[in-house]
C-alpha positions in Angstrom: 0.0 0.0 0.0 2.5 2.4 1.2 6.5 2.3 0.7 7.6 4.2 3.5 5.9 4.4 7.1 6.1 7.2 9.5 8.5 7.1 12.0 7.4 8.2 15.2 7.8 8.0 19.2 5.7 9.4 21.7 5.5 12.3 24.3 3.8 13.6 27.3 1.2 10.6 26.7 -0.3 10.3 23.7 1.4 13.1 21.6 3.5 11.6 18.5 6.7 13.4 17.5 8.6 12.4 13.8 11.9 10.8 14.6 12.5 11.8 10.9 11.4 15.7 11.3 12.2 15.9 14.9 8.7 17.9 15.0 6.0 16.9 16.9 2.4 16.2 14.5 0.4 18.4 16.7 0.8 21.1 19.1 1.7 20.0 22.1 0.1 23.2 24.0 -3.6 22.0 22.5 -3.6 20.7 18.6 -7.4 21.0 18.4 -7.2 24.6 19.7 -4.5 24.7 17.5 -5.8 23.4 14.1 -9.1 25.6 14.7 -6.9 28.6 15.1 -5.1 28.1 12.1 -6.4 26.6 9.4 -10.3 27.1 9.9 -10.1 30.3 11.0 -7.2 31.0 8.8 -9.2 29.9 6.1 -12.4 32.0 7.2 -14.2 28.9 7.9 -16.8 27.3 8.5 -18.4 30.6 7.2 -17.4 29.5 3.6 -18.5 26.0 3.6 -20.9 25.4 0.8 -22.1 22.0 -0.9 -19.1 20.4 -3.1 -16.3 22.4 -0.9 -12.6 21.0 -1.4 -9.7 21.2 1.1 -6.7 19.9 0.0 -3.7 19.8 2.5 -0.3 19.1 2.9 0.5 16.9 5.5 -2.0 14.4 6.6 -0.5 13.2 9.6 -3.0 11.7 12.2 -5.8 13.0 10.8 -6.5 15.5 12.8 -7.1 18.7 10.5 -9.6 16.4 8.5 -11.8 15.4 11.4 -11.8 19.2 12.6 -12.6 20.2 9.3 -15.4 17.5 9.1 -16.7 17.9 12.4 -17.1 22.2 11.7 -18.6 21.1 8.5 -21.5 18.9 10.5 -21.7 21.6 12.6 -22.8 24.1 10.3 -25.4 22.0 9.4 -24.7 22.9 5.2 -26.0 20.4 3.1 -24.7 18.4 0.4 -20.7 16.9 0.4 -17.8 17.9 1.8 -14.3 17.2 -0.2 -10.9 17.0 1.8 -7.7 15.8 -0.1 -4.3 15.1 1.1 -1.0 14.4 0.3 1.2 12.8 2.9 4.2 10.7 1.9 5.1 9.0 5.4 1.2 7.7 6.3 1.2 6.3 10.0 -0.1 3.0 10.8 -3.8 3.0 11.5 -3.3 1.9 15.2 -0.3 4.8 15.8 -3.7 6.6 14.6 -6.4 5.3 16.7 -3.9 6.0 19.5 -2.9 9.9 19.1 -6.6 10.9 18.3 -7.9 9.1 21.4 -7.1 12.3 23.3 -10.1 13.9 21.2 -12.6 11.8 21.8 -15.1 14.5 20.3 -14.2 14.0 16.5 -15.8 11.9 13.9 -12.9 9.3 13.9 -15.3 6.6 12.5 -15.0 8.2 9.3 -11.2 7.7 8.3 -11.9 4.2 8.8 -9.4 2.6 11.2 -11.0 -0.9 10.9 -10.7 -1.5 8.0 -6.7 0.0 7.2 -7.4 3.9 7.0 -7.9 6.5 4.6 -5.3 5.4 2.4 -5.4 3.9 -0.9 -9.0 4.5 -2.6 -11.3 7.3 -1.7 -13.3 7.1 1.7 -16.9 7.8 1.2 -19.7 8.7 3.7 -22.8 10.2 3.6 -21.8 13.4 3.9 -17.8 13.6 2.6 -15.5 12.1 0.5 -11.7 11.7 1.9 -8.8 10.8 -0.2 -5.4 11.1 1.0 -2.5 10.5 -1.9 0.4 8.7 -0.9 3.9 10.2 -2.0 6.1 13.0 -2.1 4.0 15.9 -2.9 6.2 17.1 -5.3 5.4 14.1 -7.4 1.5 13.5 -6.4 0.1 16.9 -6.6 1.4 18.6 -10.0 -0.6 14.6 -11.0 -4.0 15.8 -8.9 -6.9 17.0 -11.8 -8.5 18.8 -9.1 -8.5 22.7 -7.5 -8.9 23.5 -3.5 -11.3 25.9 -2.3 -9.0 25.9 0.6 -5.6 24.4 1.4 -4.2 23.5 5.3 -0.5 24.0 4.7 0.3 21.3 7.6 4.1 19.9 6.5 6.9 19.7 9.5 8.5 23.1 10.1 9.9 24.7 7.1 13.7 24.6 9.0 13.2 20.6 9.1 11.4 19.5 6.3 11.9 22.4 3.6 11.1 20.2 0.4 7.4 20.5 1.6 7.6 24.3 2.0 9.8 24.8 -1.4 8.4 27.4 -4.3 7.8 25.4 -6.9 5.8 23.3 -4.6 4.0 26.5 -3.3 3.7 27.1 -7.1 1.6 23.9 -7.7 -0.7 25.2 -4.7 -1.2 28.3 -6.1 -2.2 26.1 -9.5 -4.5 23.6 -7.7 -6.0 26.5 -6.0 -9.9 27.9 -7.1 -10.4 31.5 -8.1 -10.4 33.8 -4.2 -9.5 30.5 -3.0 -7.2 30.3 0.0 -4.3 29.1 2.0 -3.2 28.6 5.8 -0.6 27.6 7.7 1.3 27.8 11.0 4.3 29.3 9.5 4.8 33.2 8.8 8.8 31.9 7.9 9.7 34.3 4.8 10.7 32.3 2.3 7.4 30.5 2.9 5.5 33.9 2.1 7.4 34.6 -0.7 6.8 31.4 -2.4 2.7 31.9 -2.2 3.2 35.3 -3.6 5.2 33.9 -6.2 2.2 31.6 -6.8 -0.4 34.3 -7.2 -1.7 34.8 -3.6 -2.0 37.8 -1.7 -0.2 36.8 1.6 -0.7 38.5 5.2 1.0 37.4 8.6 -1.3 37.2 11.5 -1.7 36.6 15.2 -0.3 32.8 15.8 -1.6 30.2 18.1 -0.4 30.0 21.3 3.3 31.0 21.6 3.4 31.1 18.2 3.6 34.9 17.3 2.7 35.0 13.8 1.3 32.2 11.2 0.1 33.2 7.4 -2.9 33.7 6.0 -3.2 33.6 1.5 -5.5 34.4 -0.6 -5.6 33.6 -4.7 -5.9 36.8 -6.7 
């Protein structure tokens, strides 16, 4: 299914760090607090949320930003589906899953389907979503994806440790894959980060950060 696994330990409990990146996959202060902060609000959702809207995202991680997304989508009570893609090259193991998220026992984890080997592979269907996360360096996978984002999360490790991720020809393919007054999140207000989404065609601004995170950035297509 997948040619190379995450590699992981854990902290403080439940909390899984990347031995690879050396960065943890959530915030360690409070990632729910964390992932609404940044890439919902960053994204000026759910007040956007419409039948048939896409998030892609970089980064898929545990999960979480998915379930967030999904749960603010139920939330808001919009009818019709809700798209979310992703692109994640070093997928953890359902279980290594099942274990990080049990710390947010709130979210609609039934629908990456655990059970039955995770999100990964073909799309995951319910009544109410569709969730297809595309194994693979990004650089490969994405400039391959026939689709456009509404919104993108912008959820790679830190740009210092994982810089391919963050990279402007990458941010160029975002900007590509990105609907007209679409827009982009992420944690990260590091410069060369900016840069490479203006270089893509988005208006960028740097904002208030989560936590003790000063600033994060905020893009929108033009």
């Amino acid at each position: 299914m997948q040619d190379q696994q995450a590699e992981l330990e854990w902290r403080d409990g439940d909390v899984p760090v990347s031995t690879r990146f050396d960065d943890p996959y959530f915030s360690l202060e409070n990632g729910l607090a964390e992932t609404r902060h940044v890439f919902l609000g960053g994204n000026d959702l759910p007040a956007r949320f419409r039948d048939g809207f896409h998030v892609a995202e970089l980064g898929f991680g545990t999960g979480l930003n998915f379930l967030t997304a999904l749960q603010a989508w139920r939330a808001a009570d919009v009818s019709g589906t809700f798209h979310f893609t992703s692109f994640e090259a070093f997928p953890m193991d359902p279980d290594q899953i099942a274990r990080a998220l049990s710390v947010f026992p709130d979210l609609p984890v039934e629908a990456l389907g655990l059970s039955d080997g995770g999100p990964f592979g073909d799309t995951t269907r319910g009544s109410d979503y569709t969730l297809r996360v595309m194994i693979g360096d990004a650089r490969a996978t994405l400039p391959q994806w026939d689709s456009q984002a509404d919104a993108w999360f912008l959820d790679g490790f830190s740009p210092a440790k994982n810089p391919e991720l963050w990279e402007e020809s990458l941010m160029r393919q975002v900007g590509q894959h990105t609907a007209p007054g679409g827009t982009a999140a992420t944690y990260t207000a590091a410069g060369f980060v900016r840069r490479g989404l203006q270089a893509a065609g988005f208006e960028v601004d740097r904002v208030p950060g989560y936590g003790r995170k000063r600033h994060m950035t905020r893009a929108r297509k033009t």
